[in-house]
N, CA, C and O of each residue as an XYZ file, in Angstrom:
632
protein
N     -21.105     39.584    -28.126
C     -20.916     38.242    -28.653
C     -19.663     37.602    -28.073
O     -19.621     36.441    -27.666
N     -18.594     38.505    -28.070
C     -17.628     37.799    -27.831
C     -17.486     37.210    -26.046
O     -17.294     36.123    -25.500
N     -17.728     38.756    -25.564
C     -18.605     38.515    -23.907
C     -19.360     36.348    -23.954
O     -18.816     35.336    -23.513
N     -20.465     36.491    -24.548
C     -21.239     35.487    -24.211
C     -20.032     34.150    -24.766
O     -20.109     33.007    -24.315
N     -19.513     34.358    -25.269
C     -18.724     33.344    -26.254
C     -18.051     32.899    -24.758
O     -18.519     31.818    -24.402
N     -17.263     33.349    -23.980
C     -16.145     33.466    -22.832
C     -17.060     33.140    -21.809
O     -16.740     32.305    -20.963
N     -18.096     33.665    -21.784
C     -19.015     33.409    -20.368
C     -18.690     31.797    -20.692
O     -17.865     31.101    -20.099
N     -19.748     31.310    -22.027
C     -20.256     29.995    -22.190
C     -18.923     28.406    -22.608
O     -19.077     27.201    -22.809
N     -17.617     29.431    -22.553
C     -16.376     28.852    -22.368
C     -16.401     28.551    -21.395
O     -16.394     27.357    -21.094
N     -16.445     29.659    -20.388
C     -15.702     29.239    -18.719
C     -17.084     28.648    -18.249
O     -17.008     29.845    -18.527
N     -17.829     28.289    -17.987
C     -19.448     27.488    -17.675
C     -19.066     25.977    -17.740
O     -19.019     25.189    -16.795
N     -18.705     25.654    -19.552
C     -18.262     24.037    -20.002
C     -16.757     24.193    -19.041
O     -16.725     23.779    -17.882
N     -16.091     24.552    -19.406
C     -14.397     24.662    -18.240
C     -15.186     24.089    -16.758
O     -15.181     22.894    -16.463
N     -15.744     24.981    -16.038
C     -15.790     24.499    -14.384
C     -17.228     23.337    -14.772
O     -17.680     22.851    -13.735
N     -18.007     22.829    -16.157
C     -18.787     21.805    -15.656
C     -18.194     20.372    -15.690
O     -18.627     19.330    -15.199
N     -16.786     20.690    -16.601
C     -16.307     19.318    -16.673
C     -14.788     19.141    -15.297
O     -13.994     18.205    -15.205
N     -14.872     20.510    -14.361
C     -13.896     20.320    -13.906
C     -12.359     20.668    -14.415
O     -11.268     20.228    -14.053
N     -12.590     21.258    -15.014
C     -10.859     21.863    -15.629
C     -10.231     22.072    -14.578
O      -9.447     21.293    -14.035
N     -10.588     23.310    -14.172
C      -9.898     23.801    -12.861
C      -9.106     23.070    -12.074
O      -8.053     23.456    -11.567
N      -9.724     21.751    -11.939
C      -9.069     20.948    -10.505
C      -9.973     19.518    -10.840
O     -11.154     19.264    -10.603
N      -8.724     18.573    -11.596
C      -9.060     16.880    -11.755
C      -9.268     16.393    -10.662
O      -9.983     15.392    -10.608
N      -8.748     16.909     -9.546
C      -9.116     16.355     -8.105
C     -10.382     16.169     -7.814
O     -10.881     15.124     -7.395
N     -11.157     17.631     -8.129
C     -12.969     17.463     -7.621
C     -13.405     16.459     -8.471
O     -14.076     15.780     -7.693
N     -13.466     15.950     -9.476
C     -14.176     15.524     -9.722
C     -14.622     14.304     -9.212
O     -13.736     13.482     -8.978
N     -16.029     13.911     -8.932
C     -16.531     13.490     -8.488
C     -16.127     11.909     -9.247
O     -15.810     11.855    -10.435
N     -16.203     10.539     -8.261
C     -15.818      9.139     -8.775
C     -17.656      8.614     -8.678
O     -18.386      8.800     -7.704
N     -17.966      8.073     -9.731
C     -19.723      7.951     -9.843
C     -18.724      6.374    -10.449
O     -17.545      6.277    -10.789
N     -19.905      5.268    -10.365
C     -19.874      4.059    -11.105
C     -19.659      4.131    -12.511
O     -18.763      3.550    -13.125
N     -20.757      5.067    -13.103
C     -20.903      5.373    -14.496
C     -19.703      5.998    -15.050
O     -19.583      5.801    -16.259
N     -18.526      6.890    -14.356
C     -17.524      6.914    -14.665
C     -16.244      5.880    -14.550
O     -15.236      5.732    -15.241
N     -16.756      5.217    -13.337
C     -15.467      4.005    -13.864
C     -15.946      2.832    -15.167
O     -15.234      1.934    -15.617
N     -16.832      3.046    -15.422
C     -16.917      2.263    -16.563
C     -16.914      2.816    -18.119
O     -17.318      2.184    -19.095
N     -16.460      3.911    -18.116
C     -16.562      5.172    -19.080
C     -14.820      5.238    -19.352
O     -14.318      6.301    -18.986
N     -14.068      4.437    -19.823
C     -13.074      4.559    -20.297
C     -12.367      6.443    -21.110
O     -11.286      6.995    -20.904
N     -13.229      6.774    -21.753
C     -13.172      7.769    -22.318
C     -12.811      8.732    -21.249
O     -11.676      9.199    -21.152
N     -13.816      9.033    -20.426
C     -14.071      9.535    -19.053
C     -13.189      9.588    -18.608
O     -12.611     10.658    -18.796
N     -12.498      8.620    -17.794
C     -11.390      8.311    -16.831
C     -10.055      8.694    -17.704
O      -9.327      9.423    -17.030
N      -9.535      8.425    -18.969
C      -9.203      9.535    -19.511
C      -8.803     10.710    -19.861
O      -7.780     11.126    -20.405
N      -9.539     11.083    -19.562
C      -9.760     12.807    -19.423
C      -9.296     13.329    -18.603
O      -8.492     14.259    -18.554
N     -10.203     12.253    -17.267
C      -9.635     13.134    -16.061
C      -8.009     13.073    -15.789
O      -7.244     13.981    -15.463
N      -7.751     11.646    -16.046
C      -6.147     11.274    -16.217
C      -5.375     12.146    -16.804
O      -4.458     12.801    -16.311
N      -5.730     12.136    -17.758
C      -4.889     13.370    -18.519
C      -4.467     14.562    -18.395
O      -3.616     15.166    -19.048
N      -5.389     15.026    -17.128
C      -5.432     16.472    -16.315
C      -4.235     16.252    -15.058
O      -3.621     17.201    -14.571
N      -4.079     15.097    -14.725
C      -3.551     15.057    -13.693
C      -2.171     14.884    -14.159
O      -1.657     14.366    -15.150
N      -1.496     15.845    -12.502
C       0.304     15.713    -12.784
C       0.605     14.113    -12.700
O       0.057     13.291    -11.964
N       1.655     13.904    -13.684
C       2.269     12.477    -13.544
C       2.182     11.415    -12.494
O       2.075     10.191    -12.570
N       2.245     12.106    -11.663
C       2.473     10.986    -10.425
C       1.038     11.030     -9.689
O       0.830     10.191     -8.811
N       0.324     11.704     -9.918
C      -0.836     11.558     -9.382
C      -1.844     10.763    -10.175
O      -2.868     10.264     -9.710
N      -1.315     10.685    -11.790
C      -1.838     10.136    -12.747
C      -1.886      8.656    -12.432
O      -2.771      7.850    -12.720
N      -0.594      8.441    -11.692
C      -0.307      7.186    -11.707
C      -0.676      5.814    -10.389
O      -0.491      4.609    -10.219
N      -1.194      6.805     -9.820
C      -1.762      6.688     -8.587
C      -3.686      6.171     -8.622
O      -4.515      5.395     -8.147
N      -3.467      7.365     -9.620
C      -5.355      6.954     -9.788
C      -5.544      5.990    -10.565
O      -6.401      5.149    -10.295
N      -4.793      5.910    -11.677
C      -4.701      4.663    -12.357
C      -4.832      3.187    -11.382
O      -5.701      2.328    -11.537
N      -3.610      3.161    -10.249
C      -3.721      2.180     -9.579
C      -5.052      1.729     -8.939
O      -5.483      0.610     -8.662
N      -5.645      3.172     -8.774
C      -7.020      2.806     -7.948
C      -7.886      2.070     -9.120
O      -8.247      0.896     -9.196
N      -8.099      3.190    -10.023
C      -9.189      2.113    -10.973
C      -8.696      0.827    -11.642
O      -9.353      0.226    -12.492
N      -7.645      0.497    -11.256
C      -7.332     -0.754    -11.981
C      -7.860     -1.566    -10.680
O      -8.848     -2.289    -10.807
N      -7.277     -1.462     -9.572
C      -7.956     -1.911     -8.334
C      -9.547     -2.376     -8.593
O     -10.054     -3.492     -8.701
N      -9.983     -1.323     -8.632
C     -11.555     -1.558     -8.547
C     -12.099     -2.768     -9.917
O     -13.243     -3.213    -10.015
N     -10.887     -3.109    -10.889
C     -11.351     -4.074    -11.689
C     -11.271     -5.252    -10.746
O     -12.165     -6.069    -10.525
N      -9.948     -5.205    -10.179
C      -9.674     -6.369     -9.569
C     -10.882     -6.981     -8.422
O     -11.199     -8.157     -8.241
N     -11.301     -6.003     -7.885
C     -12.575     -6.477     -6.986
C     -13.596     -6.728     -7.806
O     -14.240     -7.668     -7.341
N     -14.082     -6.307     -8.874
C     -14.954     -6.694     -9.583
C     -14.907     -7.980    -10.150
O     -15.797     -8.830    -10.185
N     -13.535     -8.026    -10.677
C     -13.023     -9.487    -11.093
C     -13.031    -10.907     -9.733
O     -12.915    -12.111     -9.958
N     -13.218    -10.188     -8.291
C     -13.248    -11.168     -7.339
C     -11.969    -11.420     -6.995
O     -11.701    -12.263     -6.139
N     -10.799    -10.527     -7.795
C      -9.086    -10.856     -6.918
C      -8.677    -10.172     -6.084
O      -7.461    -10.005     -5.995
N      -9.547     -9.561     -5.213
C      -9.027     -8.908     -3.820
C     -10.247     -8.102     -3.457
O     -11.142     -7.932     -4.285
N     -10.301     -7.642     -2.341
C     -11.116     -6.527     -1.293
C     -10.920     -5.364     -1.994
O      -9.928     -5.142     -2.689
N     -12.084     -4.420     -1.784
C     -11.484     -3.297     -2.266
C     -10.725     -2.533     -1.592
O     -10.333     -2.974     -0.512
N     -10.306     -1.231     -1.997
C      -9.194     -0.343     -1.021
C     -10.474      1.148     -1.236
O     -10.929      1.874     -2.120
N     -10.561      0.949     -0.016
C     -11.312      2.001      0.739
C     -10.764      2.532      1.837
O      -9.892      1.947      2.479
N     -11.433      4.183      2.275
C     -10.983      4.780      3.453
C     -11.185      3.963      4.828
O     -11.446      2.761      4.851
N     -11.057      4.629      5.767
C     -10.705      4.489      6.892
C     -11.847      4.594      7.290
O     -11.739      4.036      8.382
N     -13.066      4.956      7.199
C     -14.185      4.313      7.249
C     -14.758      3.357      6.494
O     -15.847      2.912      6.859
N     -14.235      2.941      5.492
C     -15.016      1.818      5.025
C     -15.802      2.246      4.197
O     -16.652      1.419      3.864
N     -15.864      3.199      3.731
C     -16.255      3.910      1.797
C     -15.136      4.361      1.303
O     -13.979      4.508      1.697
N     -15.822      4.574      0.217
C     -15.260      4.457     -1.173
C     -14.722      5.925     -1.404
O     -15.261      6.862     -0.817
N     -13.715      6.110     -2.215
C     -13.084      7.572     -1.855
C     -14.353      8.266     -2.950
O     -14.895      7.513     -3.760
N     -14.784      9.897     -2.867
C     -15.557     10.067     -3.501
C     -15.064     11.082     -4.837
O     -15.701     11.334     -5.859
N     -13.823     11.512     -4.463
C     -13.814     12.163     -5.961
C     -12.408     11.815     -5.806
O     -11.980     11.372     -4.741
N     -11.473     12.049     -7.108
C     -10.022     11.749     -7.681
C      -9.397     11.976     -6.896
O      -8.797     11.072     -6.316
N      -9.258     13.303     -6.526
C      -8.078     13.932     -5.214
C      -8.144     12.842     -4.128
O      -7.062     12.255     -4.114
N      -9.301     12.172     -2.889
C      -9.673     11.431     -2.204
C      -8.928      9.616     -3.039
O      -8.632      8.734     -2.232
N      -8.796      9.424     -4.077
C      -8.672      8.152     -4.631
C      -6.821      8.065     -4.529
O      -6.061      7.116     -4.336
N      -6.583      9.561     -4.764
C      -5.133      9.196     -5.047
C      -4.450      9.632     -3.752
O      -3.246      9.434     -3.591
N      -5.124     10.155     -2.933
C      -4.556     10.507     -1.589
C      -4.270      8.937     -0.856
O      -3.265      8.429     -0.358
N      -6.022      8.347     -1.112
C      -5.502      6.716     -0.472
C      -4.934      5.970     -1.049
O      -4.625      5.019     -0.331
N      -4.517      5.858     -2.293
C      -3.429      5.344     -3.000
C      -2.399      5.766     -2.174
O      -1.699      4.938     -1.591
N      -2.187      7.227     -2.030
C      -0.959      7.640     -1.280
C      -0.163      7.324     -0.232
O       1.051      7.298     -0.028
N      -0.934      7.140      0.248
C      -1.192      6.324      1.931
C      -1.022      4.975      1.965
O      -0.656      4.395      2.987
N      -1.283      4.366      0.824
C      -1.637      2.486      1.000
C       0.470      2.363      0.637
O       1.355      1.719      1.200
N       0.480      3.235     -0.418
C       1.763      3.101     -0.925
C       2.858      3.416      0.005
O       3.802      2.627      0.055
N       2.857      4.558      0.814
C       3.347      4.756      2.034
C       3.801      3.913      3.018
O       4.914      3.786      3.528
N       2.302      3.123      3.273
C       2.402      1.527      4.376
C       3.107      0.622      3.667
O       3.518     -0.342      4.312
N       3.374      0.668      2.447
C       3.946     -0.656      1.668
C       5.442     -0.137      2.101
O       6.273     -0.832      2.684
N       5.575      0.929      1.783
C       7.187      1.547      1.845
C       7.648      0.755      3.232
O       8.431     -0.187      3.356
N       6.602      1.738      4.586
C       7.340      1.137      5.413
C       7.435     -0.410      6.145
O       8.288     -0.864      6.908
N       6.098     -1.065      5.543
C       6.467     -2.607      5.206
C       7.184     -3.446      5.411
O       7.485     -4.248      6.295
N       7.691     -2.877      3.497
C       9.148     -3.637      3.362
C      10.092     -2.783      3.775
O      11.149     -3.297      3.412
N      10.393     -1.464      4.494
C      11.757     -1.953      5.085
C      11.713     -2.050      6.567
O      12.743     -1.723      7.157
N      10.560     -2.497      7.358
C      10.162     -3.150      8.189
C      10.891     -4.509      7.933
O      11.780     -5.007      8.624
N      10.117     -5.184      6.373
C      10.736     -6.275      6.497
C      12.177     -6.460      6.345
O      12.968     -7.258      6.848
N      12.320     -5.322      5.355
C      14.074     -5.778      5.699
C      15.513     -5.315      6.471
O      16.698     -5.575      6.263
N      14.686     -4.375      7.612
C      15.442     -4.440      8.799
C      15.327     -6.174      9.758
O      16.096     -6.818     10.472
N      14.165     -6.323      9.331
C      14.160     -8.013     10.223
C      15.180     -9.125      9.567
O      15.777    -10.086     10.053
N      15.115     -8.592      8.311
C      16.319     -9.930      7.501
C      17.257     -9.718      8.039
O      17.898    -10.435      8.808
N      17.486     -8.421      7.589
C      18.699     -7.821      8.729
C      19.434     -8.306      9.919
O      20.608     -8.641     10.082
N      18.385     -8.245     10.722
C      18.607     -8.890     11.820
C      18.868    -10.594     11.828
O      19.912    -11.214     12.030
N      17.336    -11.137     11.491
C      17.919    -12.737     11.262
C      18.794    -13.357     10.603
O      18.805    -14.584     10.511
N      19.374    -12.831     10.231
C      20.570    -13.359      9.221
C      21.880    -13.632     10.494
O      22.117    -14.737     10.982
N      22.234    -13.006     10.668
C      23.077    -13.199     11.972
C      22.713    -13.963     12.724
O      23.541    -14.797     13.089
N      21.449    -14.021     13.242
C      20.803    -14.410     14.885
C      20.711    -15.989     13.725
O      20.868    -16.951     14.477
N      20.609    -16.260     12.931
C      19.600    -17.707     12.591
C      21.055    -18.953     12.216
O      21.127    -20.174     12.351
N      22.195    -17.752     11.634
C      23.852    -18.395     11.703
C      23.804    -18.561     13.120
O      23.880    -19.779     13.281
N      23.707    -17.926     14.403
C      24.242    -18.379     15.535
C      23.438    -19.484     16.098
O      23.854    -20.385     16.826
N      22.040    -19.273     15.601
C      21.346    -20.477     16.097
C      21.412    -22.005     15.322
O      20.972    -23.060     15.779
N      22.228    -21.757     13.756
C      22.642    -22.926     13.399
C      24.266    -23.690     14.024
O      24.706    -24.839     14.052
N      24.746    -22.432     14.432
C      25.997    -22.869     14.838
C      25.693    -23.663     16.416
O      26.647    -24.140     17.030
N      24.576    -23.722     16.858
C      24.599    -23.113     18.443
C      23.897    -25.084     18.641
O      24.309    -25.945     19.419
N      22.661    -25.192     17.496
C      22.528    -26.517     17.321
C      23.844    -27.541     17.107
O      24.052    -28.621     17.658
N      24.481    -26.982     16.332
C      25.862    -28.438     15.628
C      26.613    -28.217     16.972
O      26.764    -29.332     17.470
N      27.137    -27.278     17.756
C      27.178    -27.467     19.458
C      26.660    -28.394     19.971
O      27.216    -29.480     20.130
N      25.519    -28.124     20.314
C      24.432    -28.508     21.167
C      24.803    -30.539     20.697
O      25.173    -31.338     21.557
N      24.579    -30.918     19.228
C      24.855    -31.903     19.039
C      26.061    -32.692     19.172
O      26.082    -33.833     19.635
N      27.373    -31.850     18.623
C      28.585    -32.355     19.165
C      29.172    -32.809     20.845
O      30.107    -33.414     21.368
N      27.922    -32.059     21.227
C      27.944    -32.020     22.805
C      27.435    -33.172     23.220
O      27.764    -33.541     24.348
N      26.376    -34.148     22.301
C      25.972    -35.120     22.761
C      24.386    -34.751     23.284
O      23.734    -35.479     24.032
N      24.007    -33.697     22.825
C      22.651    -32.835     23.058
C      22.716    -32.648     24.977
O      21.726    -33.112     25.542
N      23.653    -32.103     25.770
C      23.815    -31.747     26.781
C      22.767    -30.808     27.215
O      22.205    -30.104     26.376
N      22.500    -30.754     28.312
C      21.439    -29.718     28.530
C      21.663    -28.450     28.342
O      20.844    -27.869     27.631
N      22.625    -27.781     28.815
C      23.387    -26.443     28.875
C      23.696    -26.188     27.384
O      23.576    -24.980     27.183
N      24.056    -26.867     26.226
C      24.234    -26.366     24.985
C      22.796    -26.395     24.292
O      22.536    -25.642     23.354
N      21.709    -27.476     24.904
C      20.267    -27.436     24.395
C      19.787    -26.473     24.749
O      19.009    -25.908     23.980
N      20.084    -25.855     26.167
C      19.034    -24.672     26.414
C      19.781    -23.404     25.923
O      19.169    -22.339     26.000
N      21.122    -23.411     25.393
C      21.756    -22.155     25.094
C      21.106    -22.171     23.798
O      20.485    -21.134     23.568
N      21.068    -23.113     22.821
C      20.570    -23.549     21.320
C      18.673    -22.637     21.202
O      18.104    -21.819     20.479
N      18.287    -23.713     22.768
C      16.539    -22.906     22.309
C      16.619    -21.269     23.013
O      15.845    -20.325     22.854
N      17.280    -21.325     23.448
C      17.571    -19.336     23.960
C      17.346    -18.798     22.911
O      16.405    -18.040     22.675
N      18.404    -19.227     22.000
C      18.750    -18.131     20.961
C      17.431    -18.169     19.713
O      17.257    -17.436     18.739
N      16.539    -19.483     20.285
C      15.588    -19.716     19.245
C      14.046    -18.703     19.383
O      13.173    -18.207     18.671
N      14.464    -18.831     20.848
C      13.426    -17.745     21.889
C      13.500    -16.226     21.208
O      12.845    -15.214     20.956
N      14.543    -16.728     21.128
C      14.662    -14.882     20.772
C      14.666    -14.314     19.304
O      14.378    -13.177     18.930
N      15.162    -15.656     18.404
C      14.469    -15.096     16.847
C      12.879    -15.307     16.965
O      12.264    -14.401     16.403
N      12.127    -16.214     17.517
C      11.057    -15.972     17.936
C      10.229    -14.538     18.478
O       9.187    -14.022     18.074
N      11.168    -14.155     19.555
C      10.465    -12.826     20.070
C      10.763    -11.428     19.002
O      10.223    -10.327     19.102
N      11.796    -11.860     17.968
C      12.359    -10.787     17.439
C      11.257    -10.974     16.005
O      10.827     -9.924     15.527
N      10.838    -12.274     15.368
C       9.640    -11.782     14.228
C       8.448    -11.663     15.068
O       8.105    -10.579     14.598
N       7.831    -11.835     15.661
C       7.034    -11.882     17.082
C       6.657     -9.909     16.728
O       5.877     -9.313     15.985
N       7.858     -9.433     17.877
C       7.441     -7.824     17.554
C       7.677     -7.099     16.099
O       7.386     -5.903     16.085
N       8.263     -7.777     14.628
C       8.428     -7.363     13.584
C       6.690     -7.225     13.090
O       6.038     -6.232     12.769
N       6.254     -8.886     13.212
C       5.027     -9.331     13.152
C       4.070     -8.161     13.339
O       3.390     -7.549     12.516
N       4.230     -8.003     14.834
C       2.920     -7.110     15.439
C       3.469     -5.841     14.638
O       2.568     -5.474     13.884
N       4.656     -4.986     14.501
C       4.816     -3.491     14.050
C       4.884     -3.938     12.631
O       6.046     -3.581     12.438
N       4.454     -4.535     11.305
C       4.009     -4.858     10.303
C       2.523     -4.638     10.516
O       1.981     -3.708      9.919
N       1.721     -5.542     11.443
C       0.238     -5.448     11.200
C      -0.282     -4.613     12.283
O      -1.340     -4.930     12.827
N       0.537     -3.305     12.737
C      -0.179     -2.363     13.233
C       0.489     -1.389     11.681
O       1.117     -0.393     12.039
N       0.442     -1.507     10.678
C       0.333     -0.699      9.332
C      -0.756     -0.354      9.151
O      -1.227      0.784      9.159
N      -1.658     -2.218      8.812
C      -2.736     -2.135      8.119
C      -3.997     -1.320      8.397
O      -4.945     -1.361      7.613
């Protein structure tokens, strides 16, 4: 008895996935199963908790029509938890390096955009001379070329 009692323990254990919140499988019928999602949440370490959360809140938002969904790198849908919070992992990752993508560029323009204001009130005190106009659009060339390659190494993230 007690034998069958333990068998028919560990059977319900690996049918709901104890073992590992990761396998379990992401079905429709579970994202709409509050209870469900839940559960599995509850299994998961903190930060992974918090991750999957992001995904299924996501998937309201596409349902709701406020954004694309976030899918793999082929273009489906992650298929079980471990897969959901890995690309969470990853999306969060690209955000990291993003913003301090973006704010090595502030970085930079902050200086370059003072010299190009200083470089105009020149250029004008000068009587707009050619040599202070073309020193003025130089420096404009080049905050240009400098969000230019920020630009492109931002949207080689996505």
């Amino acid at each position: 008895m007690r034998f069958t009692t333990l068998a028919i323990a560990l059977v319900l254990l690996s049918a709901c996935g104890a073992a590992d919140p990761k396998a379990t499988a992401i079905t429709p019928a579970m994202l709409e199963n509050r209870a469900q999602l839940e559960a599995v949440a509850n299994r998961l370490e903190p930060a992974d908790r918090g991750l999957f959360g992001q995904y299924v809140a996501s998937r309201s938002f596409v349902a709701a029509g406020l954004g694309p969904p976030i899918v793999k790198a082929d273009g489906s849908d992650p298929a079980t938890v471990g897969e959901a919070i890995e690309l969470m992992r990853r999306l969060e990752a690209k955000g990291e390096r993003r913003d301090a993508l973006e704010a090595e560029r502030k970085d930079k323009l902050v200086p370059m955009q003072a010299e190009a204001d200083r470089l105009v009130e020149v250029a004008r005190e000068a009587g707009w001379a050619p040599a202070q106009v073309n020193e003025s659009n130089a420096m404009g060339e080049r905050i240009n070329a400098l969000n230019a390659d920020y630009d492109a190494r931002i949207a080689a993230l996505q």
